[in-house]
ZAMARGU-4260 file (C-alpha; in steps of 0.2 Angstrom, whole numbers, plus 5000, padded with zeros to 4 digits):
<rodrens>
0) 5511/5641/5649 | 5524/5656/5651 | 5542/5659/5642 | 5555/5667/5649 | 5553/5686/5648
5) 5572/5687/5638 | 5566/5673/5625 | 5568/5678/5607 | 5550/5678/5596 | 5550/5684/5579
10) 5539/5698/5579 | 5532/5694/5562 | 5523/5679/5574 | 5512/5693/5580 | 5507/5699/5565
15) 5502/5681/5561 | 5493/5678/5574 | 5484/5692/5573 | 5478/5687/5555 | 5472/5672/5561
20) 5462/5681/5578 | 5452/5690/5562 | 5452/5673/5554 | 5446/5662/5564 | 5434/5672/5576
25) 5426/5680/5557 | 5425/5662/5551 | 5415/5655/5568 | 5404/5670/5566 | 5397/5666/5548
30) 5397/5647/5552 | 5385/5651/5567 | 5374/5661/5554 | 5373/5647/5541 | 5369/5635/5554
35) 5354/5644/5559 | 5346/5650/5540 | 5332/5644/5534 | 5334/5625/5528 | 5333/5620/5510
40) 5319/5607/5512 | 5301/5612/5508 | 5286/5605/5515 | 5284/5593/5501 | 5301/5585/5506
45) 5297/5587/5524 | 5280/5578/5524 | 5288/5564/5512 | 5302/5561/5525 | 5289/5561/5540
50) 5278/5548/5529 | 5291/5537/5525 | 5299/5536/5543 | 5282/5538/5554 | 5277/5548/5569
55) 5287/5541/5582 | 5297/5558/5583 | 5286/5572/5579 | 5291/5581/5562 | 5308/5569/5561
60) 5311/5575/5544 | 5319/5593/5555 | 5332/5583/5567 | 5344/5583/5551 | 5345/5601/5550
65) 5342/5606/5569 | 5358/5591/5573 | 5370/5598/5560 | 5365/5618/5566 | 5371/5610/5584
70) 5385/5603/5579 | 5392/5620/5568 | 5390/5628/5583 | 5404/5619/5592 | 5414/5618/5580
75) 5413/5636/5579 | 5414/5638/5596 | 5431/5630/5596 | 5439/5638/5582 | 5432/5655/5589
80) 5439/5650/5605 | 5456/5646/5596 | 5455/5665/5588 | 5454/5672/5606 | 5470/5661/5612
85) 5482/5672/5598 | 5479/5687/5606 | 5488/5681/5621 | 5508/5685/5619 | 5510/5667/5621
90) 5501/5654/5610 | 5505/5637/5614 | 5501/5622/5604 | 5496/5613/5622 | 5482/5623/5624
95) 5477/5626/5606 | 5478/5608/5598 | 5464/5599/5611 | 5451/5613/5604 | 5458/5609/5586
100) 5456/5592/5589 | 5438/5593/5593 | 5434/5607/5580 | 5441/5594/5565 | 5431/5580/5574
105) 5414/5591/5572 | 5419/5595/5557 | 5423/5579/5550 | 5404/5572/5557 | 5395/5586/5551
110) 5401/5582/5532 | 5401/5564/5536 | 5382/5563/5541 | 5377/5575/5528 | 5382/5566/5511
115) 5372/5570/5496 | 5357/5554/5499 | 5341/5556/5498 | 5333/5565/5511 | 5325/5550/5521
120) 5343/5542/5524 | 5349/5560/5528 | 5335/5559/5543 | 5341/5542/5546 | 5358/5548/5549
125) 5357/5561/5559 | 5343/5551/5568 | 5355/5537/5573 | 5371/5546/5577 | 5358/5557/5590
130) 5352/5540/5599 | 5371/5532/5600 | 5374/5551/5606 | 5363/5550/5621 | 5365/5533/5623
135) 5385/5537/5626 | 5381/5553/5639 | 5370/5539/5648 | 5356/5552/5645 | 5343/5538/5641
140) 5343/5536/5660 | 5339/5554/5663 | 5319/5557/5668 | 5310/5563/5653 | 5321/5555/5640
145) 5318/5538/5642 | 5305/5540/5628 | 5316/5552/5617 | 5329/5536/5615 | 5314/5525/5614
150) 5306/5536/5597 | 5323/5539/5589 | 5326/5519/5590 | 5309/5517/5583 | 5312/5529/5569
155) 5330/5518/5564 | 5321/5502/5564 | 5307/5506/5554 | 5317/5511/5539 | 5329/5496/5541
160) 5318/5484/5541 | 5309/5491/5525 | 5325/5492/5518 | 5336/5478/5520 | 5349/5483/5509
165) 5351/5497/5524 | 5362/5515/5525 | 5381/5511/5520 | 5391/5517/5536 | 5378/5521/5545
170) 5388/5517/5561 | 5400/5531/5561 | 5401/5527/5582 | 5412/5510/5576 | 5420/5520/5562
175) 5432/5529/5573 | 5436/5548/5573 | 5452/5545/5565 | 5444/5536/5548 | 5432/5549/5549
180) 5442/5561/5547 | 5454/5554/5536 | 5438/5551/5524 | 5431/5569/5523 | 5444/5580/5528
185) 5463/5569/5526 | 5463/5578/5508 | 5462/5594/5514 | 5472/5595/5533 | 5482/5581/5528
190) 5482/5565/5535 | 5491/5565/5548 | 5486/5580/5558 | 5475/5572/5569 | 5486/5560/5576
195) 5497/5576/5579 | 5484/5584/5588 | 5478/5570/5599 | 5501/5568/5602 | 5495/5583/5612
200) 5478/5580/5619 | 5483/5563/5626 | 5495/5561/5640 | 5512/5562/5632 | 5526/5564/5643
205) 5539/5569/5629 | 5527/5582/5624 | 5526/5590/5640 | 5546/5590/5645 | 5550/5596/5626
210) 5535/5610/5630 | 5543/5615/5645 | 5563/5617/5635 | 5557/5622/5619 | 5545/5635/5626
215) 5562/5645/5634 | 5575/5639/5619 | 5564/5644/5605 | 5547/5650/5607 | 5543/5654/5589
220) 5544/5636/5585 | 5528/5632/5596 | 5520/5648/5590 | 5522/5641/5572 | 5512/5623/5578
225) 5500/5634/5584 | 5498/5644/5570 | 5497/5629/5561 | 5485/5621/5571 | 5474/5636/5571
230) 5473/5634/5551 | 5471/5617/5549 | 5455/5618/5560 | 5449/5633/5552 | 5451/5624/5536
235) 5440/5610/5541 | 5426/5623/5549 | 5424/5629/5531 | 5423/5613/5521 | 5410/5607/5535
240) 5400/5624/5531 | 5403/5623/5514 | 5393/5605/5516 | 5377/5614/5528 | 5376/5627/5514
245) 5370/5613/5502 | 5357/5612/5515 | 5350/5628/5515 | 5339/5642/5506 | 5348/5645/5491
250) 5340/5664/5489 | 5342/5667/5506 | 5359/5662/5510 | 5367/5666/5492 | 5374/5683/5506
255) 5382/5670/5518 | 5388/5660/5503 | 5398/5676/5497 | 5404/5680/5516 | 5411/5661/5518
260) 5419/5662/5501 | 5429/5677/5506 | 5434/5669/5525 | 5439/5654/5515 | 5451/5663/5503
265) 5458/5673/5517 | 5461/5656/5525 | 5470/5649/5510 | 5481/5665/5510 | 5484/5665/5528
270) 5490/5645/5525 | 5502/5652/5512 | 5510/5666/5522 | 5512/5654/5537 | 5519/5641/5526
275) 5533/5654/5516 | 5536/5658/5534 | 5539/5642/5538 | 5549/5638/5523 | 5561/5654/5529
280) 5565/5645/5544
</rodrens>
């Protein structure tokens, strides 16, 4: 989306947006390295978790850890994506809000399969969201997965039929993205963000024709909803880190801790600039 070359934008918007280029590509960054340090579970936990759920995926007790690294790394990638897109002169909300979008949706699923349970339900977790995962990409068709669906079902109904009280919520698929993030990041982005967010990702043909007027009229407005967005997103990447931490070698990642301490407080201050700035308006 272009503005008219004569449009009007604060020229405090560029110092904002550059804040949040720091922001959010410095946030991704140390996201990506907590997702791949050394998991907290030792090979007493490990072998405890393979026992109790069997051999029909090799070493099942590691999907937990190797899903959620996976799934940080989008989420990352999204908001380190969103970084890149304040360096433009423009910043529309129409191309920042679909990567928000998915970035709280990883977010919220990475904090929503990783709860404080023991270790075995954790694996059940993360076991079952993976098989309803590749199930939904029609993957299970694919030749050499067949039996890759086949073990991780294997794995599910084992434990449930030794336990018939079963996993509460363990079907986040019929859940829906909405209550899921309403449940583990509402508190924190506000709950009505998402729906703001997918106003933008979904055809919306109000949207589009108040895009193309405001976008001349006054630009700084959708600058503003997409600093705002940007923040938001950034705000669920760290309280979905924050989660994998609990996950990780303490003594090895007490570094990382200390770096996505200080990306988080730059966050919050960053939240209360835009928000004075907001206020001014």
């Amino acid at each position: 989306m272009t503005i008219n070359e004569e449009a009007n934008i604060d020229p405090r918007i560029a110092q904002l947006k550059q804040e949040m280029f720091n922001l959010c590509t410095g946030l991704a960054n140390v996201s990506n390295l907590i997702g791949q340090a050394e998991p907290a579970w030792g090979m007493d936990v490990v072998n405890a978790v393979n026992l109790e759920l069997g051999d029909a995926v090799d070493n099942v007790a590691r999907i937990p850890d190797e899903l959620a690294r996976g799934i940080i790394q989008v989420a990352g990638a999204h908001v380190h994506t969103i970084g890149r897109l304040m360096e433009d002169q423009f910043t529309s909300p129409a191309t920042v809000a679909p990567l928000a979008r998915s970035a709280v949706e990883y977010s919220a699923l990475l904090i929503f399969l990783n709860r404080d349970e023991p270790p075995e339900i954790r694996t059940v977790r993360a076991v079952r969201a993976l098989r309803i995962g590749i199930k939904e990409d029609k993957d299970h068709r694919q030749k050499g997965l067949e039996g890759t669906y086949t073990d991780l079902n294997a794995v599910v109904e084992r434990y449930i039929k030794k336990n018939k009280q079963g996993i509460p919520e363990l079907k986040h698929n019929e859940i829906g993205y909405s209550k899921i993030v309403q449940k583990t990041l509402g508190g924190l982005v506000g709950d009505d963000l998402y729906d703001l967010l997918c106003s933008y990702t979904h055809h919306n043909t109000w949207k589009a024709y108040s895009q193309l007027v405001v976008a001349d009229l006054n630009p700084t407005k959708l600058e503003i909803d997409s600093l705002y967005f940007a923040y938001k997103s950034a705000l669920g990447l760290s309280a979905a880190t924050l989660t994998l931490l609990k996950f990780r070698e303490e003594t090895t990642s007490n570094e990382l801790r200390e770096m996505l301490n200080v990306e988080t407080e730059r966050i919050l201050q960053l939240g209360v600039k835009i928000d004075s700035y907001i206020a001014e308006l």
